[in-house]
C-alpha positions in Angstrom: -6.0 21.3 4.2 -6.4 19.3 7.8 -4.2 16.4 9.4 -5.9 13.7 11.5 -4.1 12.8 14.2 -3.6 11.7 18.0 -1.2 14.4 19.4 -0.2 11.9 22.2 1.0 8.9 18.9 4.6 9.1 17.9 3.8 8.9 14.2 1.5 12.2 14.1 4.6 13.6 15.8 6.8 12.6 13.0 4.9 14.8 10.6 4.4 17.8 12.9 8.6 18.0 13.5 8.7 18.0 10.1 6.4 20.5 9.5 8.1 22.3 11.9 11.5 22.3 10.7 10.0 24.0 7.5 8.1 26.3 9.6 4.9 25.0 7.7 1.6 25.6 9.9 -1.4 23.2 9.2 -4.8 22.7 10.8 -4.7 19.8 12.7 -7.6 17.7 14.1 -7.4 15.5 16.6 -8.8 11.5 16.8 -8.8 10.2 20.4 -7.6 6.4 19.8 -8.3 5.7 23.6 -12.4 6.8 22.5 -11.8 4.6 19.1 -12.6 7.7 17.4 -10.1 6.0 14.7 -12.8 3.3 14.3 -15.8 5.5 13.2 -17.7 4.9 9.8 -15.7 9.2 9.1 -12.6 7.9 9.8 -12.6 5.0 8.4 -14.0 7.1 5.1 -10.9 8.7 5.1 -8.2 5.5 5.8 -9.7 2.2 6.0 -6.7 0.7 7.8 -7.5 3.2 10.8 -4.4 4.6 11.1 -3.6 8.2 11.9 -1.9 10.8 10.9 -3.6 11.2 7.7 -3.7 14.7 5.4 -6.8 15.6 3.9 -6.3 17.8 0.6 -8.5 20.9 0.1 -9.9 19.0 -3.2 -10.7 16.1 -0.9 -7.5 14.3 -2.1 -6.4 12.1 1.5 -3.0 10.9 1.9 -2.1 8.9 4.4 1.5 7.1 6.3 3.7 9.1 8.0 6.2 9.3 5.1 4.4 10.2 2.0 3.0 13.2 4.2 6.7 14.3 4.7 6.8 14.0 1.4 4.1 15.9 -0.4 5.0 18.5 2.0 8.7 18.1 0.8 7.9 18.6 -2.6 5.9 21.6 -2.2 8.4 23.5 0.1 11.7 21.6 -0.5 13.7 24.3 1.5 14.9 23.2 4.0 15.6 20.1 2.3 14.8 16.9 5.1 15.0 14.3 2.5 18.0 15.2 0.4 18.6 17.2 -2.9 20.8 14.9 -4.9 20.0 11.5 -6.2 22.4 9.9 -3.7 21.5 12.1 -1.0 17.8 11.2 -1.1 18.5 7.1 -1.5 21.4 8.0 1.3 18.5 9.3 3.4 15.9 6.8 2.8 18.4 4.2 3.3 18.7 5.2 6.8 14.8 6.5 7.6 14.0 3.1 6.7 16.4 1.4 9.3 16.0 3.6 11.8 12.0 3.5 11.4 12.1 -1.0 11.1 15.2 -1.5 13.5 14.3 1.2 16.4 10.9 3.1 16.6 9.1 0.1 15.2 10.2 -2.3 18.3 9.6 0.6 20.6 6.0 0.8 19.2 5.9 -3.4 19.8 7.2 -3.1 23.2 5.1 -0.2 24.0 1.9 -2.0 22.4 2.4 -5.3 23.9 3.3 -4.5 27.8 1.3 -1.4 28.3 -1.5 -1.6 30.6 -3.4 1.2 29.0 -2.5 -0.7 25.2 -4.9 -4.1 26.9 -8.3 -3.2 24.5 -6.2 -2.1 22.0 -3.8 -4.2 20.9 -5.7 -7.7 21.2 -4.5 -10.1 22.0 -2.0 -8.6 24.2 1.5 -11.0 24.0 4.1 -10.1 26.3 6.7 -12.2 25.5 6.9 -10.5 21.9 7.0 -7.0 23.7 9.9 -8.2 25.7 11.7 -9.6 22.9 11.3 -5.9 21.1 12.7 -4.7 24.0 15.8 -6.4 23.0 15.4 -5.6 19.2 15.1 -1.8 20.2 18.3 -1.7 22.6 20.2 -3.6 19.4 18.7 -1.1 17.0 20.0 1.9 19.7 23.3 0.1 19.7 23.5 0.6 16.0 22.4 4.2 16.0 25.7 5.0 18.5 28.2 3.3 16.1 26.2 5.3 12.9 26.4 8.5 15.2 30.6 8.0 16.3 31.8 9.8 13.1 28.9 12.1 12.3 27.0 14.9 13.5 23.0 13.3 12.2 21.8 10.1 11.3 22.3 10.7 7.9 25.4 12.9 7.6 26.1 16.4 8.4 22.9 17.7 8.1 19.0 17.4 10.0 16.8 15.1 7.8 13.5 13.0 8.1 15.9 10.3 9.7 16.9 12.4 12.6 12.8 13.3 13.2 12.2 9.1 12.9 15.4 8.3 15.4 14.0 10.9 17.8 10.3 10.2 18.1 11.8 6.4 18.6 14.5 7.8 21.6 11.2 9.6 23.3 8.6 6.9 22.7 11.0 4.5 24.6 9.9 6.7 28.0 6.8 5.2 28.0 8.1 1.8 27.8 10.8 -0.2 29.8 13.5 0.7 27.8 16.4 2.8 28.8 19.2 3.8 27.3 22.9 2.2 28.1 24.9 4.6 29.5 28.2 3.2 27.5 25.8 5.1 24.1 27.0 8.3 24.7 27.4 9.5 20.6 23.4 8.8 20.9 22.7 10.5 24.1 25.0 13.3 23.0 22.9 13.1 19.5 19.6 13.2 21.6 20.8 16.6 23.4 21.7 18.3 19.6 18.4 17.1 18.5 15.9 17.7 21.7 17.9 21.6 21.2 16.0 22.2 17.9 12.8 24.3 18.6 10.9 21.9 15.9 11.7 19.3 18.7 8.7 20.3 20.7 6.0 20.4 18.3 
């Protein structure tokens, strides 16, 4: 099996965190979105929305989004469990992937896509005034994570799932935007020194 992906795009990262946390290796090939390499008649054999990461089976099977990745790879190794082990746990986990993916790294991505220089042939047409107003969305959505994070040690609960790996590809994307974090969030910066400590946090 291979994954498509541009090591430098915070989704791809998503998947190779996870990976890591379950200490699985993969081949991994890499698509240069600054060369449009996404945009090629081979690529766009394998996802027609263009999008990367994307896991080609060894039948030829290709899944892609960020998500369903996690979880074929979930299903075939579910130790250590990142997406729960319980009914509740797993719609407990979700539950929070899903805010932390639409209310933080999502208006990170906006932000990041609408103001950057280097984003101007990409992301046409180019409209700052709804990057700035994700910068706002993103600092509400990190605002929310600290209250989430005051009584708990993860996103989720007490233990490392897919929501963590979501919240902190969000927290690092924001470097590349102007978006810092309020010193008054200290449960999230003292969240984001637990989570940047895990090995897997590097891959």
């Amino acid at each position: 099996m291979k994954i498509y992906e541009e090591k430098r795009a915070p989704n791809p990262r998503r998947v190779r965190v996870f990976l890591a946390e379950k200490g699985i290796d993969v081949e991994f090939q890499q698509v240069s979105i600054m060369d449009g390499e996404h945009k090629t008649v081979e690529f766009t054999r394998l996802n027609p929305l263009q999008r990367v990461p994307v896991l080609e089976l060894d039948d030829g099977t290709v899944i892609c989004e960020t998500v369903a990745i996690c979880r074929y790879f979930e299903e075939l190794h579910p130790e250590p469990a990142l997406m729960g082990t319980t009914t509740i746990e797993r719609a407990h986990i979700e539950m929070f992937q899903r805010q932390v993916e639409f209310g933080l790294l999502q208006p990170i991505a906006h932000c990041f896509r609408h103001l950057h220089p280097a984003m101007e042939n990409l992301e046409v047409p180019q409209v700052a005034e709804w990057g700035k107003a994700n910068r706002e969305r993103a600092l509400a959505g990190m605002d929310w994570l600290n209250t989430q994070l005051k009584d708990r040690e993860f996103v989720a609960g007490d233990t490392y799932t897919i929501a963590d790996i979501t919240a902190l590809i969000a927290i690092d994307f924001r470097k590349v935007t102007p978006i810092e974090i309020p010193d008054q969030l200290t449960c999230l910066t003292d969240w984001h020194k637990r989570v940047t400590s895990r090995r897997s946090s590097g891959a």
